[in-house]
C-alpha positions in Angstrom: 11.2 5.4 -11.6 10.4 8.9 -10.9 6.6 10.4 -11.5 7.0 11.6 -15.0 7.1 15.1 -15.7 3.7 15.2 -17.4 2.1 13.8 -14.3 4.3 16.1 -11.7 2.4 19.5 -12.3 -1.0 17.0 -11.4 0.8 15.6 -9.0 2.2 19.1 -7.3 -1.0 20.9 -7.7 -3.1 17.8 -5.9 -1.2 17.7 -3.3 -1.4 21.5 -2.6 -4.8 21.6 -2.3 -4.8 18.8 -0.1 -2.2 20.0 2.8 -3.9 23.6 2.3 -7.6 21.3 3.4 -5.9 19.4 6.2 -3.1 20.8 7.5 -4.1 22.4 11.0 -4.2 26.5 11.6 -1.2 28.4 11.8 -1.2 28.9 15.9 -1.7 25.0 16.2 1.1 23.7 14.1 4.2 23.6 16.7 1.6 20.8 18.1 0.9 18.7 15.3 1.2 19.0 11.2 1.3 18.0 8.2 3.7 17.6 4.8 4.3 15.7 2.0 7.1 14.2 0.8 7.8 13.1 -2.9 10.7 10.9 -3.5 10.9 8.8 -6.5 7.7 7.7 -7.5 6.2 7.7 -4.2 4.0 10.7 -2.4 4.0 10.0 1.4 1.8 11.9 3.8 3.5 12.6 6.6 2.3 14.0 10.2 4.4 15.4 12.9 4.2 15.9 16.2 6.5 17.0 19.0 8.4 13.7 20.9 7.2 11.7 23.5 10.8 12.2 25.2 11.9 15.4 23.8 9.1 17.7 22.9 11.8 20.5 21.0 11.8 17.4 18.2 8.8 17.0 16.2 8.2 13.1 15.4 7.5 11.9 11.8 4.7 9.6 11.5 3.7 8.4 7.9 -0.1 8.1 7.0 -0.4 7.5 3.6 1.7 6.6 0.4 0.6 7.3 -3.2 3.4 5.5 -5.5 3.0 5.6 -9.0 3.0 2.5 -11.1 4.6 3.7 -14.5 4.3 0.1 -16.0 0.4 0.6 -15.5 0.1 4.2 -15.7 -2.0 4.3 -12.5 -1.6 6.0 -8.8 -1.7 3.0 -6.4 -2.7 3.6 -2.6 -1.3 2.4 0.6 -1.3 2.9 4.4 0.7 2.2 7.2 -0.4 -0.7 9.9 0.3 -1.3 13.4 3.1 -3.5 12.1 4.5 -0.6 10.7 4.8 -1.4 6.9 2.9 -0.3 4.4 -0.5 -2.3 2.8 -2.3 -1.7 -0.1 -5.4 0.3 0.1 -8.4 -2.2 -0.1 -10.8 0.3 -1.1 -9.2 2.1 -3.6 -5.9 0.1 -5.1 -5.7 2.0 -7.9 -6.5 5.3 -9.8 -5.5 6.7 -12.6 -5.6 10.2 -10.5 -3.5 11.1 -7.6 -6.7 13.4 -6.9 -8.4 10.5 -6.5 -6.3 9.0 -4.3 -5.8 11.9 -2.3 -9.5 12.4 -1.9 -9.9 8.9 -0.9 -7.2 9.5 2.2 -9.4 13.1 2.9 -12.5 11.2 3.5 -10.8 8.2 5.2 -13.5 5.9 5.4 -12.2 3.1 6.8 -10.7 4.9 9.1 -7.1 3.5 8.0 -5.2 7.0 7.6 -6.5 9.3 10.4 -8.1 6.8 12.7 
């Protein structure tokens, strides 16, 4: 199910802020960036950087997934492993704020989204 609409102007706003803190200057971003994408109920963070083979195509590489659990009402977190599929967030499994979450992969303190 789809993040309903009265969490989606939350959601939207949160997730702003958040590129508009991490996403890298202006003259640096044909190198690496950052967006979001929001499909379903699911938030991904997403950063891209040019191929290894073909530097004119810039390489998607997911960091983080926010989904949200409309059964419980709650934001749950995830990140990617080496193995490529996504994990739930030991640290912080649940929220009931996407801002929370988001926070959570802005500080990174286990190192599991940004190394």
């Amino acid at each position: 199910m789809a993040v309903p609409k009265a969490e989606l102007a939350t959601c939207l706003a949160a997730v702003g802020e958040f590129l508009e803190k991490r996403r890298p200057p202006a003259e640096y971003r044909h190198q690496v960036d950052m967006r979001v994408d929001i499909t379903g109920s699911d938030v991904v963070i997403v950063s891209m950087r040019p191929g290894f083979k073909d530097k004119t195509k810039m390489v998607d590489h997911p960091i983080a997934k926010v989904k949200w659990n409309n059964t419980q009402k709650v934001w749950q977190l995830y990140w990617m492993r080496a193995d490529l599929q996504w994990h739930a967030y030991p640290n912080l499994p649940q929220t009931n704020s996407i801002r929370t979450a988001l926070a959570e992969v802005d500080l990174d303190p286990a190192g599991c989204f940004f190394g």
